[in-house]
The first five atom37 places (N, CA, C, CB, O) and aatype in JSON, in Angstrom:
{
  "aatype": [20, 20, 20, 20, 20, 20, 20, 20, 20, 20, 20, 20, 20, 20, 20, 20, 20, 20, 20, 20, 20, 20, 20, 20, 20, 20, 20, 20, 20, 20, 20, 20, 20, 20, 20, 20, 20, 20, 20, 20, 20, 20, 20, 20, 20, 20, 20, 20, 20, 20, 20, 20, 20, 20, 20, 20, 20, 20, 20, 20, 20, 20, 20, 20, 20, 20, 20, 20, 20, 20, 20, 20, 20, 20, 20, 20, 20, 20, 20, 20, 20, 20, 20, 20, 20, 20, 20, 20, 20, 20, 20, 20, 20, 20, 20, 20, 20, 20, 20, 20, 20, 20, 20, 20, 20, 20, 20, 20, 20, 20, 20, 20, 20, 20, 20, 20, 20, 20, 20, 20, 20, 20, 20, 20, 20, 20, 20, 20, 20, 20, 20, 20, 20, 20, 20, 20, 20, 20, 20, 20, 20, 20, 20],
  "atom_mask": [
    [1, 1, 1, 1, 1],
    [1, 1, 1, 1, 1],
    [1, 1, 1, 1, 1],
    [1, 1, 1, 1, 1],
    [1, 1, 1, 1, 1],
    [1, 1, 1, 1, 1],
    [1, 1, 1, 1, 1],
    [1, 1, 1, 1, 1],
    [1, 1, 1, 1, 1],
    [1, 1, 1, 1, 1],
    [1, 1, 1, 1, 1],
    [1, 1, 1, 1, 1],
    [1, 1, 1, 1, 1],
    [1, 1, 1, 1, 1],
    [1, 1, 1, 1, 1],
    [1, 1, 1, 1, 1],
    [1, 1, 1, 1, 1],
    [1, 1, 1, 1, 1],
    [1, 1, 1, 1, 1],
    [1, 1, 1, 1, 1],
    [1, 1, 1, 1, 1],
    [1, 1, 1, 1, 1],
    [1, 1, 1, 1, 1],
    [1, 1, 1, 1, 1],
    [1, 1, 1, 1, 1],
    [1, 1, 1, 1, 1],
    [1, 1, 1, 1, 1],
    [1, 1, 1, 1, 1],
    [1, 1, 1, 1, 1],
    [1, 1, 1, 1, 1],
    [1, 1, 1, 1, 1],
    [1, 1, 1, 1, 1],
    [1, 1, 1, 1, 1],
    [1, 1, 1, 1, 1],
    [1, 1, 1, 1, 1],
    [1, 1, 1, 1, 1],
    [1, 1, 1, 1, 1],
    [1, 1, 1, 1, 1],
    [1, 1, 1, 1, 1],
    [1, 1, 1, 1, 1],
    [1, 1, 1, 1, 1],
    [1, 1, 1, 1, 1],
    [1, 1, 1, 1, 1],
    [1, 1, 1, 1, 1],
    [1, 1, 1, 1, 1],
    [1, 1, 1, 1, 1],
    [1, 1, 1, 1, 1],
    [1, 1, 1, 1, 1],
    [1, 1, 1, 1, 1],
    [1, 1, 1, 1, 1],
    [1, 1, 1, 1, 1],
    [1, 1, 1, 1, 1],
    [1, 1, 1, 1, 1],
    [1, 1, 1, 1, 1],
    [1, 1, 1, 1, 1],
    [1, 1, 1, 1, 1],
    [1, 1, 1, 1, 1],
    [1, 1, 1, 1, 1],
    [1, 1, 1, 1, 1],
    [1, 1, 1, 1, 1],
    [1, 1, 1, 1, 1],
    [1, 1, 1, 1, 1],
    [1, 1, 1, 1, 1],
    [1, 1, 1, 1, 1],
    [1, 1, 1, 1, 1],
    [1, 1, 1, 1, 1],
    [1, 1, 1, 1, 1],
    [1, 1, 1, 1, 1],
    [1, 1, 1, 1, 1],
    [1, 1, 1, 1, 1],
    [1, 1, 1, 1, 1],
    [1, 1, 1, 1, 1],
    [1, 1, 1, 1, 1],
    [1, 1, 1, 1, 1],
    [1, 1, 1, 1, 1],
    [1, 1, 1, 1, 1],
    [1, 1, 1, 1, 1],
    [1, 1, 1, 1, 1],
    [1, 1, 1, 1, 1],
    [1, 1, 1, 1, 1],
    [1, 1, 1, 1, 1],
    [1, 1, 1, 1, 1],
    [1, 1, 1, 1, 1],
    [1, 1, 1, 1, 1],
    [1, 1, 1, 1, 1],
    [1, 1, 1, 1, 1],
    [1, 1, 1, 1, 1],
    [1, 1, 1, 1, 1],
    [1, 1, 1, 1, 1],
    [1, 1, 1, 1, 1],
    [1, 1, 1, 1, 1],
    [1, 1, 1, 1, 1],
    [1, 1, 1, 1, 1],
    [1, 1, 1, 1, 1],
    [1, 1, 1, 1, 1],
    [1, 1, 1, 1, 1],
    [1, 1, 1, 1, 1],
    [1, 1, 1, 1, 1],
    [1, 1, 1, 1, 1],
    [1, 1, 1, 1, 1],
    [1, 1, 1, 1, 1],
    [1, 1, 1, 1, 1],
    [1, 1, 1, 1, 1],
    [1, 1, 1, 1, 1],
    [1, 1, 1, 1, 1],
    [1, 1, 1, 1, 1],
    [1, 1, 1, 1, 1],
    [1, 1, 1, 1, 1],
    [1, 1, 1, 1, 1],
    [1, 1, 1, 1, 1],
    [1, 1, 1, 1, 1],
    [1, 1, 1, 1, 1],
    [1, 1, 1, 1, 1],
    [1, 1, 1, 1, 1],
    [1, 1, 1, 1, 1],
    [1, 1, 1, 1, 1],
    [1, 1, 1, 1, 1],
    [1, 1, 1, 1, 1],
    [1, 1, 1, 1, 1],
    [1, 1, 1, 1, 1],
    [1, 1, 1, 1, 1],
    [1, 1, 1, 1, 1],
    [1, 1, 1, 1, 1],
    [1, 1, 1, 1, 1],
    [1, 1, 1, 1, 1],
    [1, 1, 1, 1, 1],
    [1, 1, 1, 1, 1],
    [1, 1, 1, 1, 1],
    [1, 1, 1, 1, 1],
    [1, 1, 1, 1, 1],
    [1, 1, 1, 1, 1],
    [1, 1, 1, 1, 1],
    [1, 1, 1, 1, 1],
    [1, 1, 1, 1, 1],
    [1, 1, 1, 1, 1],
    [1, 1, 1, 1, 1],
    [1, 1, 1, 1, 1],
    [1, 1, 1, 1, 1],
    [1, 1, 1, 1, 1],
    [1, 1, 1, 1, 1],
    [1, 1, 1, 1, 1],
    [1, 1, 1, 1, 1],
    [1, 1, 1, 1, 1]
  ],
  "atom_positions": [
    [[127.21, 116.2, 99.39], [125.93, 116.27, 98.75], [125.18, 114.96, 98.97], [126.1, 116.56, 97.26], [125.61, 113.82, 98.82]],
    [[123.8, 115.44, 99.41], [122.69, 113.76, 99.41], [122.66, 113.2, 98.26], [120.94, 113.86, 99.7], [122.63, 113.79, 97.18]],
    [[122.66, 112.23, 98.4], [122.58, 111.07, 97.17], [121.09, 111.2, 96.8], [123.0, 109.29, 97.69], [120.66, 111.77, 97.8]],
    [[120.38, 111.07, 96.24], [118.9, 111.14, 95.86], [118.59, 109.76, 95.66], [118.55, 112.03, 94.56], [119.24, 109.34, 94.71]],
    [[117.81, 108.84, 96.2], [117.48, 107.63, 95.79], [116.06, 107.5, 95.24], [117.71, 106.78, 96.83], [115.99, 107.08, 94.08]],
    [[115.2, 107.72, 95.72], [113.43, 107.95, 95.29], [113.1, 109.61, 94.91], [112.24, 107.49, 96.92], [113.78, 110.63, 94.92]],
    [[111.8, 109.29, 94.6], [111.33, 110.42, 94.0], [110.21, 110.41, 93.76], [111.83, 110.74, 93.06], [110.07, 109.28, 93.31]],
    [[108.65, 111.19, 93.73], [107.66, 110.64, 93.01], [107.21, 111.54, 92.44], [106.78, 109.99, 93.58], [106.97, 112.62, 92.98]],
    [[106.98, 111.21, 91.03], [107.02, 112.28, 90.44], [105.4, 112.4, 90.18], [108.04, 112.26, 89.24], [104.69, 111.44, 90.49]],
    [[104.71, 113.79, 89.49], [103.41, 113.95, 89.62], [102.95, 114.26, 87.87], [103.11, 115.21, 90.83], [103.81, 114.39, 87.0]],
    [[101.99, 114.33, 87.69], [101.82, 115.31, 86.52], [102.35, 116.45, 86.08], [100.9, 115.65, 86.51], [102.14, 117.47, 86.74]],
    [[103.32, 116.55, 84.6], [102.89, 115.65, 83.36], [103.9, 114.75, 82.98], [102.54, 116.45, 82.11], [104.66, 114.8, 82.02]],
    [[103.81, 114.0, 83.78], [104.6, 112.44, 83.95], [105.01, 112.18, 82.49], [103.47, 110.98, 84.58], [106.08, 111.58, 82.55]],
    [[104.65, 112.36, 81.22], [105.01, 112.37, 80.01], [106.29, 113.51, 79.79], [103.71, 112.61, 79.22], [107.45, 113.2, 79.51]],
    [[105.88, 114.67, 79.97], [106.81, 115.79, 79.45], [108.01, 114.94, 80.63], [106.18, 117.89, 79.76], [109.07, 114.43, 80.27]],
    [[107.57, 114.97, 81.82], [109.07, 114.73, 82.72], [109.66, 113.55, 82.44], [108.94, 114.68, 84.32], [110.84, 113.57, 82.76]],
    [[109.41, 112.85, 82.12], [110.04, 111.73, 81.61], [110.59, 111.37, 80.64], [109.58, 111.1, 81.62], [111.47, 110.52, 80.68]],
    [[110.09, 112.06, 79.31], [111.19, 112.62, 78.51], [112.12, 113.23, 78.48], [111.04, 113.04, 77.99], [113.07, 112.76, 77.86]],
    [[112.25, 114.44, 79.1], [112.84, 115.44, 79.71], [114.13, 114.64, 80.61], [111.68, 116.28, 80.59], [115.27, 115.05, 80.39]],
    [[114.03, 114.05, 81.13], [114.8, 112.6, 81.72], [115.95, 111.82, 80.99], [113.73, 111.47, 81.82], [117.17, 111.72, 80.91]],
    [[114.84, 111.36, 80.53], [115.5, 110.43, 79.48], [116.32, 111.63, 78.41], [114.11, 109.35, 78.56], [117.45, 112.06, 78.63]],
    [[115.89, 111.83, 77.82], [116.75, 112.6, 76.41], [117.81, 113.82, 77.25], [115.29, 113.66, 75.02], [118.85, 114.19, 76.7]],
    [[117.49, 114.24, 78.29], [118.57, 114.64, 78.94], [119.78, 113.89, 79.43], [118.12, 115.12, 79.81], [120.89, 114.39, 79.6]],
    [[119.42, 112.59, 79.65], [120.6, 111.71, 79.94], [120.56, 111.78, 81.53], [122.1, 112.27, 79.23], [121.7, 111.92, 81.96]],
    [[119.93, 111.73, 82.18], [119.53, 111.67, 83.61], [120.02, 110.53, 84.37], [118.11, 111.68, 83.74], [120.88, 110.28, 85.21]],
    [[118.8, 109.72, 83.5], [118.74, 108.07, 83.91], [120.58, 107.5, 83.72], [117.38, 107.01, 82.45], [121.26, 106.83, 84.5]],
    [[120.83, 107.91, 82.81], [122.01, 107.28, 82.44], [123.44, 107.44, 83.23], [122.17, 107.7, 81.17], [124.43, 106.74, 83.45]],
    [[122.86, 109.03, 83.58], [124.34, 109.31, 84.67], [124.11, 108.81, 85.82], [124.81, 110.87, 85.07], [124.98, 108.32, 86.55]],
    [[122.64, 108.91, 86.12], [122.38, 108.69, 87.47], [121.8, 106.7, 87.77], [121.0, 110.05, 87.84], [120.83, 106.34, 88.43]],
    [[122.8, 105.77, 87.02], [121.68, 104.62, 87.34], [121.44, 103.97, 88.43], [121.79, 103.65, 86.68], [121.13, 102.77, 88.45]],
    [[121.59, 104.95, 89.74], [120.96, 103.92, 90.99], [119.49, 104.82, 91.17], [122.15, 103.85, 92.81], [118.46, 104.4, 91.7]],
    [[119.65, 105.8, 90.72], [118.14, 106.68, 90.52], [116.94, 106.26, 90.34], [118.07, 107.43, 89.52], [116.42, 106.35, 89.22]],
    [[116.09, 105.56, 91.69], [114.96, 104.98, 91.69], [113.63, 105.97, 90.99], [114.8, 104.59, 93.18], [113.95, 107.1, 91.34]],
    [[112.99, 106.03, 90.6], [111.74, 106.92, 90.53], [110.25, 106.35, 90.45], [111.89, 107.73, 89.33], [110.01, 105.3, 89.86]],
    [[109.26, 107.12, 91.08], [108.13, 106.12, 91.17], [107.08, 107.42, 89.98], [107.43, 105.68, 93.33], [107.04, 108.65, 90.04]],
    [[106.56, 106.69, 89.27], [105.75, 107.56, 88.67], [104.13, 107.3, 88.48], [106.36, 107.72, 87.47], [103.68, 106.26, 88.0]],
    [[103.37, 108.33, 88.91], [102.23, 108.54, 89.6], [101.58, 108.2, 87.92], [101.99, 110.21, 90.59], [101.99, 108.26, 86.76]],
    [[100.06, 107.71, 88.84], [99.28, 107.88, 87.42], [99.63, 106.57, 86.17], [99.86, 109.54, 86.72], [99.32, 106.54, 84.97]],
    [[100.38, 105.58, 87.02], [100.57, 104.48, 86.07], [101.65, 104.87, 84.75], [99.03, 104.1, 85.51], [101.64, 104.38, 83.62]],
    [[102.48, 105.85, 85.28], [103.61, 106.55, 84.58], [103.2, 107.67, 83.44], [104.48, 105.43, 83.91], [104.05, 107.96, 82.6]],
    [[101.9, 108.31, 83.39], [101.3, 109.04, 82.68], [100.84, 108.1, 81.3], [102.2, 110.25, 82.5], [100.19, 107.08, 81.09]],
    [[101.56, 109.08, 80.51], [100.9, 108.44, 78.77], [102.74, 108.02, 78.57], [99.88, 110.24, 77.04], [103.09, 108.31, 77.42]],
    [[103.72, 107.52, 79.31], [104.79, 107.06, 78.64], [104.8, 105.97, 78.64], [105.81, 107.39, 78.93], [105.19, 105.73, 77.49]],
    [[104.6, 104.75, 79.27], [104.32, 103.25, 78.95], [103.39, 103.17, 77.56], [103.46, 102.49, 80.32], [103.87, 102.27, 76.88]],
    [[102.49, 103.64, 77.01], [101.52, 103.79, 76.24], [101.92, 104.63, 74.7], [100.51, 104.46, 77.15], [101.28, 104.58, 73.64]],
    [[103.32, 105.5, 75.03], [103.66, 106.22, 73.94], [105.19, 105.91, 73.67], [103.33, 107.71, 74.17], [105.93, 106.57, 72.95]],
    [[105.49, 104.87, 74.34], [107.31, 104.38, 74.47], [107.74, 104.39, 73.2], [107.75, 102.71, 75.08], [108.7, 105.04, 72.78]],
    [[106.79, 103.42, 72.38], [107.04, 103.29, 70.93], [107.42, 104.23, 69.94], [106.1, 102.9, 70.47], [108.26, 104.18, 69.05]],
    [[106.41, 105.33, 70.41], [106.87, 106.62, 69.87], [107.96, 107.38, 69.79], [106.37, 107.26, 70.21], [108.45, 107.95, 68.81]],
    [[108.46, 107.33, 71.47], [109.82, 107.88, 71.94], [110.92, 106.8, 71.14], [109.96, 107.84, 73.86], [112.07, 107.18, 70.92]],
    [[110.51, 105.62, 70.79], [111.73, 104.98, 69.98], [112.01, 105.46, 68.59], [111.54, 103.5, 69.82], [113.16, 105.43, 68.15]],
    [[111.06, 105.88, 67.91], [110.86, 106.28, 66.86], [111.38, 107.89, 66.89], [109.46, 105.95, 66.57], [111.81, 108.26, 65.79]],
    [[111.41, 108.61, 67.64], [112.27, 109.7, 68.06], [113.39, 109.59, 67.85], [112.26, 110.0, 69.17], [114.09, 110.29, 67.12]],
    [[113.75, 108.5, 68.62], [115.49, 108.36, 69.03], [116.0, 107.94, 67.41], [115.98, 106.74, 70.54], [116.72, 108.49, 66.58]],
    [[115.37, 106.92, 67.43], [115.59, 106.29, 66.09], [115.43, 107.58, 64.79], [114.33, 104.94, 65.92], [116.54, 107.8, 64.3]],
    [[114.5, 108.29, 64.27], [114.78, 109.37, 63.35], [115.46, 110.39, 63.79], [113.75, 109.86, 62.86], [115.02, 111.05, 62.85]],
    [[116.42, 111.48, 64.59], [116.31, 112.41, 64.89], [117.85, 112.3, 66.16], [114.71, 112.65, 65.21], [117.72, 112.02, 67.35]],
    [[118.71, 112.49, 65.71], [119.84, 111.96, 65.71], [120.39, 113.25, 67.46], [120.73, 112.12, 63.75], [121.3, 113.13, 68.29]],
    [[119.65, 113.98, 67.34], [120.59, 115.06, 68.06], [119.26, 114.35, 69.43], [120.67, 117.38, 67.29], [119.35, 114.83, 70.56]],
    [[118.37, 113.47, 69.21], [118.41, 112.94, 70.65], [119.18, 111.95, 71.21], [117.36, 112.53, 70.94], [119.4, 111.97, 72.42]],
    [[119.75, 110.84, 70.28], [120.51, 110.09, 70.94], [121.7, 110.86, 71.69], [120.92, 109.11, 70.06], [122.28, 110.05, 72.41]],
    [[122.28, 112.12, 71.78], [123.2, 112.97, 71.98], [123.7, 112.01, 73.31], [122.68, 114.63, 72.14], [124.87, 111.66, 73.48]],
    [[122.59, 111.67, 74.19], [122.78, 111.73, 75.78], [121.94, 110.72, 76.13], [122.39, 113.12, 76.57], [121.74, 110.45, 77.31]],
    [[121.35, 110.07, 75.11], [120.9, 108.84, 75.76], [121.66, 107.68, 74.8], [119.1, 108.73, 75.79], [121.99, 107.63, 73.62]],
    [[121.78, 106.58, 76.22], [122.58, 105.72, 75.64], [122.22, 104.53, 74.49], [123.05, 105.22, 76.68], [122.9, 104.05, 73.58]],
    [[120.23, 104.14, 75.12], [119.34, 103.57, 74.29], [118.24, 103.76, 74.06], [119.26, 102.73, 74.41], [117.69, 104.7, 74.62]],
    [[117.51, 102.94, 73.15], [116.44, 103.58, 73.18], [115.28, 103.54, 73.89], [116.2, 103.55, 72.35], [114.98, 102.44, 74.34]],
    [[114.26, 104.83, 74.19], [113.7, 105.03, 75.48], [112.79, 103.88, 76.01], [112.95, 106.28, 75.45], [112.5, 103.9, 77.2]],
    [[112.21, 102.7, 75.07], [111.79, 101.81, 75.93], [112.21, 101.4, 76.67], [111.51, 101.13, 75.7], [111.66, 101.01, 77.71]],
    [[113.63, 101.33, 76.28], [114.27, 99.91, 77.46], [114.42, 100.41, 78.68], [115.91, 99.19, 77.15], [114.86, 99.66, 79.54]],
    [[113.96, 102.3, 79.14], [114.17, 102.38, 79.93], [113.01, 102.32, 80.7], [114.84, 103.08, 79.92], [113.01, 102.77, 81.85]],
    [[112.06, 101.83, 80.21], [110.05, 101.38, 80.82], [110.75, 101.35, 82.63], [108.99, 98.78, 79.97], [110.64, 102.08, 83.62]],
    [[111.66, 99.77, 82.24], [111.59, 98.88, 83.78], [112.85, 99.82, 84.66], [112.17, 96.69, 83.57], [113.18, 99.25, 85.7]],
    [[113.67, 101.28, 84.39], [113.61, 101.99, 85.53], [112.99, 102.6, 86.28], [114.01, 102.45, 85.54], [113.49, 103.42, 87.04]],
    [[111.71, 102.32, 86.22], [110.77, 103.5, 87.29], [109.46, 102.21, 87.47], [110.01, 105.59, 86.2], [109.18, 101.14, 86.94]],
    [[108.86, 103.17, 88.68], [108.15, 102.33, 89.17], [106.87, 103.02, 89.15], [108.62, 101.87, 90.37], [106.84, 104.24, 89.03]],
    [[105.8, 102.31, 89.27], [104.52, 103.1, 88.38], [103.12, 102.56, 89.77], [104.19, 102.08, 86.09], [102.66, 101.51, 90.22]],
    [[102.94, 103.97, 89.94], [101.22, 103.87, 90.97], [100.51, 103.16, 90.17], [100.16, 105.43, 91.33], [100.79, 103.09, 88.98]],
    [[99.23, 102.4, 90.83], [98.62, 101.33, 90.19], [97.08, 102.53, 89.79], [98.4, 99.64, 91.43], [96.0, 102.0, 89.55]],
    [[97.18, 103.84, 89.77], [95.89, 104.66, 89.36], [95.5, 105.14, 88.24], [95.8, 105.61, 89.92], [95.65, 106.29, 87.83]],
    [[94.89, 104.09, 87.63], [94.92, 103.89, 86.13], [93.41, 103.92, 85.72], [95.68, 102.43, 85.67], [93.03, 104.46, 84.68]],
    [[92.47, 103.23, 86.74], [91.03, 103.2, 86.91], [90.62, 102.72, 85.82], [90.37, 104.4, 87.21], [89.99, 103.45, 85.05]],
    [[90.95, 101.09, 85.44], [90.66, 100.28, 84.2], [91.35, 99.35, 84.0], [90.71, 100.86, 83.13], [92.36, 99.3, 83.3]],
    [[90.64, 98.18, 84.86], [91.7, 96.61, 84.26], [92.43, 96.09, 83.21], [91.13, 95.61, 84.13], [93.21, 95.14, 83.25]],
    [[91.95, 97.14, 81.79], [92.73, 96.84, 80.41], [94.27, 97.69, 80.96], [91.76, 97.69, 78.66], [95.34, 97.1, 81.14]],
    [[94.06, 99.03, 81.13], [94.91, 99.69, 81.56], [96.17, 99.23, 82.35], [94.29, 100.39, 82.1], [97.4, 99.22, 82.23]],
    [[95.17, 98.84, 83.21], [96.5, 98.14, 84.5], [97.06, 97.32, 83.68], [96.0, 97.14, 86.09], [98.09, 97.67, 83.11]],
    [[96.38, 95.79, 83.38], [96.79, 95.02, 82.53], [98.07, 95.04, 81.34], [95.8, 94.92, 82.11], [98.93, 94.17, 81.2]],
    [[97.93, 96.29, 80.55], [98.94, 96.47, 80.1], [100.39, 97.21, 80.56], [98.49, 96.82, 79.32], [101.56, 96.91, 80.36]],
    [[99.66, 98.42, 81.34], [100.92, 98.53, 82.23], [101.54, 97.07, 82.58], [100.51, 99.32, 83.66], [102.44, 96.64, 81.87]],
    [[101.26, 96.64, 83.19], [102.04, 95.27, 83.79], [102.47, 94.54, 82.52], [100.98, 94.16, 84.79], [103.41, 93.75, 82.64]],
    [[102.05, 94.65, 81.62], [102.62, 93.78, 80.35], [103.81, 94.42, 80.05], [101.67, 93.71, 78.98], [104.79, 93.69, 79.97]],
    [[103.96, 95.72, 79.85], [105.04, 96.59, 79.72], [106.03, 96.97, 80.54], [104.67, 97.46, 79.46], [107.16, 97.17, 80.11]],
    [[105.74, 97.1, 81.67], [106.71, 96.75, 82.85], [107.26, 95.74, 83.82], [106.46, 97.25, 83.46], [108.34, 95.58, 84.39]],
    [[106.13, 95.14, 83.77], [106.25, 93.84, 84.92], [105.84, 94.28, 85.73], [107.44, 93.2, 85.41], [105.9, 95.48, 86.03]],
    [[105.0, 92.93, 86.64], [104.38, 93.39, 87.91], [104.93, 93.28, 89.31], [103.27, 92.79, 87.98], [104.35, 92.92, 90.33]],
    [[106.71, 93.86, 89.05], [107.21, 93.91, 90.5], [107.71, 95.48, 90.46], [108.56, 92.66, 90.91], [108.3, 96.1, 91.35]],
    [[107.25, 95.99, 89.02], [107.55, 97.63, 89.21], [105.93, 98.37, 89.44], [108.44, 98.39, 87.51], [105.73, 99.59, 89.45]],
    [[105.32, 97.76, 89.54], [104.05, 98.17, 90.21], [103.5, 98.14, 91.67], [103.26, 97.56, 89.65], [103.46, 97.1, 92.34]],
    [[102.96, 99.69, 92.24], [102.64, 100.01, 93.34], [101.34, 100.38, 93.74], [103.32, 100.74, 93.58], [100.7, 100.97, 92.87]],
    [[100.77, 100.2, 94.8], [99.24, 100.37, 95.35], [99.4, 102.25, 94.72], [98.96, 99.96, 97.7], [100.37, 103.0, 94.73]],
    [[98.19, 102.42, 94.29], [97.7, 103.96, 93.95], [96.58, 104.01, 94.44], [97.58, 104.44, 92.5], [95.97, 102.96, 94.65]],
    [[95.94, 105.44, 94.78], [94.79, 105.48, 95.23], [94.31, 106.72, 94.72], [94.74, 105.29, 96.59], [93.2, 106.86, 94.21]],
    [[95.07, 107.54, 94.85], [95.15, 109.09, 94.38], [94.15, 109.51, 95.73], [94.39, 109.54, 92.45], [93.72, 110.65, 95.58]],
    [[93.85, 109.1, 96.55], [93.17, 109.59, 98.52], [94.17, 110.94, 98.53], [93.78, 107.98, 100.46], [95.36, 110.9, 98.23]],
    [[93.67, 111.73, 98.79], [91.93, 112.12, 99.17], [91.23, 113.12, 98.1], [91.79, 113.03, 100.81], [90.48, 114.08, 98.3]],
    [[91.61, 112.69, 97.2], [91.3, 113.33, 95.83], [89.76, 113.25, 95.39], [92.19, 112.6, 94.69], [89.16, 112.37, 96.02]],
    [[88.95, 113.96, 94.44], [88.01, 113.48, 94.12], [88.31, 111.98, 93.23], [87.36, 114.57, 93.5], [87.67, 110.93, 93.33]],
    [[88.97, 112.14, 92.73], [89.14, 111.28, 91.91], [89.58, 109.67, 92.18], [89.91, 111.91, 91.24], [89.72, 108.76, 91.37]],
    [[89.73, 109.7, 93.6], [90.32, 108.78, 94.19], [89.73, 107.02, 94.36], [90.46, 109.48, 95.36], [88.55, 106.85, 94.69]],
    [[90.48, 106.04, 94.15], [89.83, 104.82, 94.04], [89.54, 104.26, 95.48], [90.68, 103.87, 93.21], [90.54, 103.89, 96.09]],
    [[88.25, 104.13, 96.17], [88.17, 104.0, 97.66], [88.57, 102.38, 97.47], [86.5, 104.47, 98.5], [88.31, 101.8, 98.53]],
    [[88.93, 101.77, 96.8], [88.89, 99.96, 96.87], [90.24, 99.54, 95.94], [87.14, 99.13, 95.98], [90.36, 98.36, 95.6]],
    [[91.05, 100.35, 95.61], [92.31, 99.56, 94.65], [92.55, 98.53, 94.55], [93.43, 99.73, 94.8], [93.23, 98.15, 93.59]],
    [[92.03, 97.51, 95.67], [92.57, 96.25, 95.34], [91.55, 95.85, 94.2], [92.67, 95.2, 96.63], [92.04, 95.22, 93.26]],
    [[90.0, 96.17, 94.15], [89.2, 95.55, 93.4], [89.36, 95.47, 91.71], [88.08, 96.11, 93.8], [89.03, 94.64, 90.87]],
    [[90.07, 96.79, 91.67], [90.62, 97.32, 90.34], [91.6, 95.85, 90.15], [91.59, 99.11, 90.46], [91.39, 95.18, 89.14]],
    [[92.51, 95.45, 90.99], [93.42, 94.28, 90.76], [92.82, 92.92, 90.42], [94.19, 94.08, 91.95], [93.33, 92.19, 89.57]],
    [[91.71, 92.59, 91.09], [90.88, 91.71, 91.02], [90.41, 91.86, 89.61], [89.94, 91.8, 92.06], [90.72, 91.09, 88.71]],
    [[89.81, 92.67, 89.51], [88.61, 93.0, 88.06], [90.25, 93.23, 86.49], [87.15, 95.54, 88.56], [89.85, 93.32, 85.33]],
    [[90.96, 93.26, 86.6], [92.52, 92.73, 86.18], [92.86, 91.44, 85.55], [93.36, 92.64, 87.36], [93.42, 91.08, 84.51]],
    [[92.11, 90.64, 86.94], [92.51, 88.96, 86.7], [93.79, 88.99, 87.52], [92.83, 88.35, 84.86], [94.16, 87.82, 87.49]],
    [[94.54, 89.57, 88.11], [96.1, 89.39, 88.96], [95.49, 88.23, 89.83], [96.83, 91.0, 90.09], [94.3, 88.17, 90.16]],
    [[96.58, 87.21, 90.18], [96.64, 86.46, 91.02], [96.77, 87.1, 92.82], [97.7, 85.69, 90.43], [97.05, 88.2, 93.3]],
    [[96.47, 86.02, 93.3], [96.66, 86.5, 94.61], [98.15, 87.13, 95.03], [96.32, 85.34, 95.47], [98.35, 88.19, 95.62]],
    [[99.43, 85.91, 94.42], [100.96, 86.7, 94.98], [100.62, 88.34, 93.75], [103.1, 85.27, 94.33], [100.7, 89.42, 94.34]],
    [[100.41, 88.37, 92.77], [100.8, 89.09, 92.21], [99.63, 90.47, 93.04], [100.86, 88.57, 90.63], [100.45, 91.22, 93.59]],
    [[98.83, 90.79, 93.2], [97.91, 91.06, 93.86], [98.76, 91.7, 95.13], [96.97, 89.87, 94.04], [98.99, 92.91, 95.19]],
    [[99.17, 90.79, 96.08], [99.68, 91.05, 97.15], [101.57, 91.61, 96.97], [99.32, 89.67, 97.97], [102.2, 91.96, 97.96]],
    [[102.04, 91.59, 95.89], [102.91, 92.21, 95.41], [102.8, 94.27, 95.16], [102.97, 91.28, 94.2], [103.49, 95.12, 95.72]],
    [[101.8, 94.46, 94.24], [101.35, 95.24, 94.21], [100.48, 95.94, 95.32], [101.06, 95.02, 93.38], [100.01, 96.94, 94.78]],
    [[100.09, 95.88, 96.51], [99.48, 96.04, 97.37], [100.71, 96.59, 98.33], [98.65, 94.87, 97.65], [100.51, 97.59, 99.02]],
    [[101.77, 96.04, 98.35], [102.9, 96.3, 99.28], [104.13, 95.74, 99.49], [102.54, 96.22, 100.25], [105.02, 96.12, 100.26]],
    [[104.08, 94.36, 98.38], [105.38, 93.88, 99.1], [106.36, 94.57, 97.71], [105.48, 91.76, 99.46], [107.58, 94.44, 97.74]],
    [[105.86, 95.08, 96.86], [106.7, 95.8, 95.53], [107.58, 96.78, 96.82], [105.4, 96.99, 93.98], [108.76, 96.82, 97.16]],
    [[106.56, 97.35, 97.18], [107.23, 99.02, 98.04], [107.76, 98.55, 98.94], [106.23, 100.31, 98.73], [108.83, 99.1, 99.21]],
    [[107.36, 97.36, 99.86], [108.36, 96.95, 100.96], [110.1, 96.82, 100.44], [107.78, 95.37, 101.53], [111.15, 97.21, 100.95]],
    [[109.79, 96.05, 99.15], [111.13, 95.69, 98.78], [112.03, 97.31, 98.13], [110.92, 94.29, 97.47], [113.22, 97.28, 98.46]],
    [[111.71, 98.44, 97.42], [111.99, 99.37, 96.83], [112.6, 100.15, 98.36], [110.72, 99.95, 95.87], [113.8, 100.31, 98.63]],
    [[111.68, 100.48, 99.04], [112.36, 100.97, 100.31], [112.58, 100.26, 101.44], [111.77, 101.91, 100.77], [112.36, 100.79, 102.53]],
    [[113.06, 98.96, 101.35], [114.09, 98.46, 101.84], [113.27, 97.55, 103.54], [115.34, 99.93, 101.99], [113.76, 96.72, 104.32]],
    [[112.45, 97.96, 103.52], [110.92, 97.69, 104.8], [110.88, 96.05, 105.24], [108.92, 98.06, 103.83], [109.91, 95.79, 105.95]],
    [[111.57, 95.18, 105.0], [111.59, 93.98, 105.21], [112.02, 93.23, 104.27], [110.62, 93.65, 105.55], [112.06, 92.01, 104.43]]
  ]
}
C-alpha cells in the first residue's frame, strides 16, 4: 500500500478537519502532511471552539490524543484569505513557515498579485519570500 504524504484539501475545510481530528487521523497517521486551501477554512479562527469541545464532551477525546489546537501547526495553509488582518493572524496562529502562495487562478475569485496581499500584511522580505515558495520548496522536498 502507498504511503500518502500530501494532500490538498478543498472546501469545507472546517467540517474536514474536524472530521480528522476527532476521528483520530492525525494521530495514527503523524507523518501525514496536509495543505489546506482557503487559509485552512474557518478552523484556525474557530480552534478555540474545537478546544472547548474536547474539553466539555468526553466521547470526543475517544481518539484524539489532544486538544484540537495544538494540532493548528500540522497542516499547512494557502495564503487565500484576501485581507492582511486575515493573513496576519493566520500566521500568528500557525507560523509563517506553514504558510503557502494561494491564488485560487483561474477562479473568479482569484488574487492576480498575492504577493501584494503579503506586502499590505507588513511580512518582511525573508518572510515574504518564504511564503511565496521556499515554505513549498522545503514541504516537497524541491531544494
Amino acid at each position: 500500500m502507498r504511503k500518502l504524504k500530501h494532500c490538498a484539501l478543498s472546501l469545507p475545510n472546517t467540517a474536514t478537519v474536524g472530521a480528522l481530528l476527532f476521528s483520530g487521523v492525525l494521530d495514527r497517521f503523524p507523518d501525514l502532511q496536509l495543505i489546506l486551501s482557503h487559509g485552512g477554512g474557518f478552523f484556525p479562527y474557530h480552534a478555540g471552539r474545537f478546544d472547548i469541545v474536547y474539553t466539555n464532551l468526553a466521547q470526543t477525546r475517544e481518539h484524539l490524543a489532544q486538544p484540537p489546537s495544538t494540532y493548528l501547526r500540522r497542516f499547512y495553509y494557502d495564503t487565500i484569505v484576501h485581507h492582511p488582518t486575515a493573513l496576519q493572524f493566520l500566521c500568528t496562529m500557525v507560523g509563517n513557515d506553514r504558510l503557502l502562495l494561494g491564488t485560487d487562478y483561474p477562479f473568479p475569485v482569484a488574487d492576480p498579485d498575492p504577493l501584494r496581499l503579503y506586502a499590505q500584511a507588513g511580512f518582511a522580505e525573508a518572510e515574504i519570500a518564504a511564503m511565496a515558495g521556499a515554505n513549498a520548496c522545503a514541504l516537497f522536498r524541491m531544494g
